[in-house]
C-alpha positions in Angstrom: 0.0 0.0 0.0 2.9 2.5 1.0 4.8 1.7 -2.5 1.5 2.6 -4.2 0.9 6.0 -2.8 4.6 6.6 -3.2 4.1 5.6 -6.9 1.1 7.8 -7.1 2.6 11.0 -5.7 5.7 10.4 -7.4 3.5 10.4 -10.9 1.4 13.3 -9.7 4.8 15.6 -9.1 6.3 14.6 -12.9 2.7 15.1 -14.1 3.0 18.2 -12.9 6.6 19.3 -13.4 5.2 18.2 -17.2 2.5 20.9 -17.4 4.7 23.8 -15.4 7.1 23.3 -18.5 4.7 23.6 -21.2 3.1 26.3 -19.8 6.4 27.8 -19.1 7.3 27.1 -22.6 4.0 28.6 -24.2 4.2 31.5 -22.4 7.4 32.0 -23.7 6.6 31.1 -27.2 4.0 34.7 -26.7 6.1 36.8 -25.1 9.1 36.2 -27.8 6.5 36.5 -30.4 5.4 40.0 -29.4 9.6 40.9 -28.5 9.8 39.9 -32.3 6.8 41.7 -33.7 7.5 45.4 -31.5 11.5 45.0 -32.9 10.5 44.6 -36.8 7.2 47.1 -36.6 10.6 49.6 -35.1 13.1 48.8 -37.9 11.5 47.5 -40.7 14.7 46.5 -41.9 14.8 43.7 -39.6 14.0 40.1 -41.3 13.3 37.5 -39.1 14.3 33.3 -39.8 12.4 30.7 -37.5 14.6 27.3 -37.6 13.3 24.4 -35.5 12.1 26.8 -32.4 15.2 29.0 -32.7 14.2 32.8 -34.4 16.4 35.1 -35.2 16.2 38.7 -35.9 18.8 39.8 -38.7 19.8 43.4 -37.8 22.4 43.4 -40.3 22.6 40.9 -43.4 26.1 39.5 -43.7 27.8 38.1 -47.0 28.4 34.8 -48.6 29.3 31.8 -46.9 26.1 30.5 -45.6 26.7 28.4 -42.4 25.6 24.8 -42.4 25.6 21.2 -40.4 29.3 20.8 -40.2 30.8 24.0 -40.5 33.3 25.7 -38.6 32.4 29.5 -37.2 33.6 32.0 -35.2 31.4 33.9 -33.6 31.2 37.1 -30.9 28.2 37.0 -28.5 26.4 38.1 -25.6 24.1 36.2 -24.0 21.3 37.0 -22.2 18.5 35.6 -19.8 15.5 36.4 -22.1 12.8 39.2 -20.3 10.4 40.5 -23.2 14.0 41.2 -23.9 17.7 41.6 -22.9 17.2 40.6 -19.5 20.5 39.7 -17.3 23.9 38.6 -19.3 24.7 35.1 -18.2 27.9 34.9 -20.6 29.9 36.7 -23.4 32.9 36.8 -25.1 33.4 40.2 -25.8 36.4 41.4 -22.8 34.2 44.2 -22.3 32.2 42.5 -20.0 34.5 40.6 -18.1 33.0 37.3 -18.3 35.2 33.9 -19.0 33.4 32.5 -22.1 31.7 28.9 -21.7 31.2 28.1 -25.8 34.4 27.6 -26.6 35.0 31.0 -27.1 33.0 31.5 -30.2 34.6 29.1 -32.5 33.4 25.7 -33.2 31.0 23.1 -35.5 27.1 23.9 -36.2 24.9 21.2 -36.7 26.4 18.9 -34.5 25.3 19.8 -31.0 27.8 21.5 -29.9 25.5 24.2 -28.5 22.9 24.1 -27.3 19.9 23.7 -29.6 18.4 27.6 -29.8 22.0 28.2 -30.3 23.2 25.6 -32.6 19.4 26.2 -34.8 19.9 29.8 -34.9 23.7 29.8 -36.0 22.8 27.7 -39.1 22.4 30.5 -42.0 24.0 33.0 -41.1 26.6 34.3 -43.2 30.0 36.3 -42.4 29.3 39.8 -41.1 25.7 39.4 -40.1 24.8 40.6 -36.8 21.5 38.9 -35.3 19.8 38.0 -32.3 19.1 34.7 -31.3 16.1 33.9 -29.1 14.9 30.4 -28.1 12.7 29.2 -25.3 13.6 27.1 -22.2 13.2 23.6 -24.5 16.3 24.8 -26.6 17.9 26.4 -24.0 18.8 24.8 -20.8 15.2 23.2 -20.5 14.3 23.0 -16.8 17.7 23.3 -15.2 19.5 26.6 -13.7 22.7 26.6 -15.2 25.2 29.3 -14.1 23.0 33.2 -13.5 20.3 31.2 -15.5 17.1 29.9 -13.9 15.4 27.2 -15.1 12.7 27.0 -17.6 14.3 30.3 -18.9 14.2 32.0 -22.6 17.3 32.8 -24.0 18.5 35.5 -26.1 22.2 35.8 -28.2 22.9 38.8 -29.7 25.6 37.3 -32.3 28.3 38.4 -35.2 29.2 36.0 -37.4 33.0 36.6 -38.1 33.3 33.6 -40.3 32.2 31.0 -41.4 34.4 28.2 -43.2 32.3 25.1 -45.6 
């Protein structure tokens, strides 16, 4: 009889972990939406790619090559807890900031996990010289786990520059 309740209560917490994350997650999904809609209704230069729950905002369109699964970049970024925004940085790798980078500096391979999947989604495409922002809910991000200054079930923004990119 005790295993049983245990059983039950244990189901009944992961049933609701379950529903906290989607919520979590849909919630999200709205409040990057309208983050997305206010910044391209403000520049209208803005274009916007969504690539498997990764978006990202293309301030400023970069040249030929075109990253891909398997391609070596080097990137600058500052990342960001996302709040309807640029909430707190969590890490960088500009000096400016003072923070010891934890993606390998900004070089590495796409498409291979790597990165994390908002990350590794929203480098794919972008080309030498772009400068974006990358913004991903918690299930690319670091899902339900606080990682570092990040809490869990949190949205994530990069703002990126693609330096290069090498097929």
């Amino acid at each position: 009889m005790k295993k049983s309740v245990i059983l039950f209560i244990l189901c009944s917490l992961c049933a609701c972990t379950s529903e906290v994350e989607r919520l979590a997650v849909s919630n999200q999904e709205e409040a990057i939406n309208s983050y997305i809609s206010a910044q391209m209704t403000a520049d209208t230069s803005i274009r916007m790619v969504a690539h498997n729950g990764s978006y990202r905002l293309i301030k400023t369109p970069g040249n030929a090559p075109e990253a891909a699964a398997g391609d070596s970049v080097r990137f600058y970024y500052i990342a960001y807890v996302f709040s309807r925004g640029k909430g707190t940085v969590f890490d960088t790798n500009r000096d400016t900031l003072g923070f010891v980078s934890r993606i390998d500096n900004g070089r590495g391979i796409v498409g291979i996990g790597q990165y994390i999947p908002g990350l590794d989604n929203g480098l794919m495409g972008m080309k030498t010289g772009e400068k974006a922002e990358l913004i991903f809910p918690a299930s690319q991000g670091f899902g339900n786990a606080a990682v570092g200054l990040v809490p869990p079930l949190s949205a994530l923004l990069f703002d990126v520059e693609m330096v290069r990119v090498k097929n």
